[in-house]
C-alpha positions in Angstrom: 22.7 85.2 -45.7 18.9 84.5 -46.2 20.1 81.2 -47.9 22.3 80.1 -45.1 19.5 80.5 -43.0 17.0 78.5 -44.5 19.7 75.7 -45.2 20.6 75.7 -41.1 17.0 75.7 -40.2 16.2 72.9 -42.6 19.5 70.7 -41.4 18.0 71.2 -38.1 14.7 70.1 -38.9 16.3 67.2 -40.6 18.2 66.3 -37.6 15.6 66.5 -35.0 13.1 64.7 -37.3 15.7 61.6 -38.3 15.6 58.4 -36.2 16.9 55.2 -35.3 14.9 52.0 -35.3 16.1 48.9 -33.1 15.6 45.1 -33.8 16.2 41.9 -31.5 19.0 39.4 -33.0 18.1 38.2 -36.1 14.3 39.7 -36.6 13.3 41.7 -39.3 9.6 42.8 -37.1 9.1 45.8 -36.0 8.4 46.0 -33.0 5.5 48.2 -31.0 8.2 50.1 -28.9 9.9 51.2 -31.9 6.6 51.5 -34.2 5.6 54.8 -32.2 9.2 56.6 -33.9 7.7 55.6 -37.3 4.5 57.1 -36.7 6.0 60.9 -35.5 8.5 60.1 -39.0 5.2 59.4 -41.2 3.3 62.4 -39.7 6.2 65.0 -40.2 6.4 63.6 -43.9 2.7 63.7 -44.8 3.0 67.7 -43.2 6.0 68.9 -45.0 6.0 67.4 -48.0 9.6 68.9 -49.6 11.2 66.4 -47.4 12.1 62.8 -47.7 13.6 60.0 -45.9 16.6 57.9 -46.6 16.4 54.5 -45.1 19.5 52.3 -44.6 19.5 48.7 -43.0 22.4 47.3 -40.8 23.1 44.0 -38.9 25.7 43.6 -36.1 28.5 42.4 -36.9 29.2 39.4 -34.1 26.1 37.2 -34.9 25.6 35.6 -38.0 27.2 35.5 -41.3 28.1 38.3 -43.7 25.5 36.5 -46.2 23.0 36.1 -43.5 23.3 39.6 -41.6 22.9 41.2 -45.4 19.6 39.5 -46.1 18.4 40.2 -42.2 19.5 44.3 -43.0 17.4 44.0 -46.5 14.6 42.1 -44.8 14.6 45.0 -41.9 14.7 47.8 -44.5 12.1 46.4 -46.4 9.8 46.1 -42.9 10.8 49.6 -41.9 9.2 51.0 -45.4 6.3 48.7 -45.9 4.7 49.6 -42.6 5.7 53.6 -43.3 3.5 53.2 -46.0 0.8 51.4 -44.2 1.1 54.2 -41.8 0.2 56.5 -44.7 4.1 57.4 -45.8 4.6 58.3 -49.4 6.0 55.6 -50.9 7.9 57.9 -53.7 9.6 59.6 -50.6 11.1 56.7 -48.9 14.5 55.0 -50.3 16.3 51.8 -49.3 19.3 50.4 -49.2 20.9 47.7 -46.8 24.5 46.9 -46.3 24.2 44.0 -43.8 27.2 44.2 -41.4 29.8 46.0 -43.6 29.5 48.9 -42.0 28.5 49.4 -38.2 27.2 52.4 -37.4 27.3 51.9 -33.5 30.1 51.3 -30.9 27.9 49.1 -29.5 27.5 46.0 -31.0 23.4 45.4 -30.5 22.7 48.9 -31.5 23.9 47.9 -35.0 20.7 45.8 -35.5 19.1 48.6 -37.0 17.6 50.8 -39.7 18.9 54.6 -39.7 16.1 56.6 -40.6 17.4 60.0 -42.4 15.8 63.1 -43.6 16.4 65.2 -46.3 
């Protein structure tokens, strides 16, 4: 029972600690209004660190091409994690992947220009 415990509490943590970072069409910069969800991720890494965060980059799919929204997902992914680290993130804690606009996350289409920020 103990077990289940800890795993529920720790699922919640994971949950309330996971977030979703927004670009404008076709940028890969993170913006200020979405830098201040990076910071709270970085802090509650740096203070717990058994956890990790799984980092995965999406584009929507009604603007650009597949080719183009997969290198606008990497280049997003790969701005999400270098400024994690420059906020003082572990780098051995973070991992990346991007799958451009193969799979959309959102129903709405501009929320799919993203990077899904997931604890574990």
């Amino acid at each position: 029972k103990a077990a289940a415990e800890a795993a529920a509490l720790r699922a919640k943590i994971c949950a309330e600690n996971s977030t979703d970072i927004f670009f404008t069409i076709g940028s890969a910069v993170v913006r200020k209004s979405e830098e201040a969800k990076l910071v709270k991720l970085v802090e509650f890494l740096n203070a717990n660190p058994d956890y990790s965060v799984d980092l995965v980059g999406y584009a929507d799919k009604k603007t650009g091409s597949a080719k183009r929204n997969m290198q606008v997902s990497k280049l997003r992914v790969e701005a999400v994690a270098k400024k994690m680290i420059s906020l003082g993130a572990p780098a051995d804690r973070i991992s990346t992947k991007y799958v451009g606009d193969t799979e959309q996350p959102f129903a709405e289409n501009d929320k799919n220009r993203a990077i899904i920020c997931t604890v574990k």
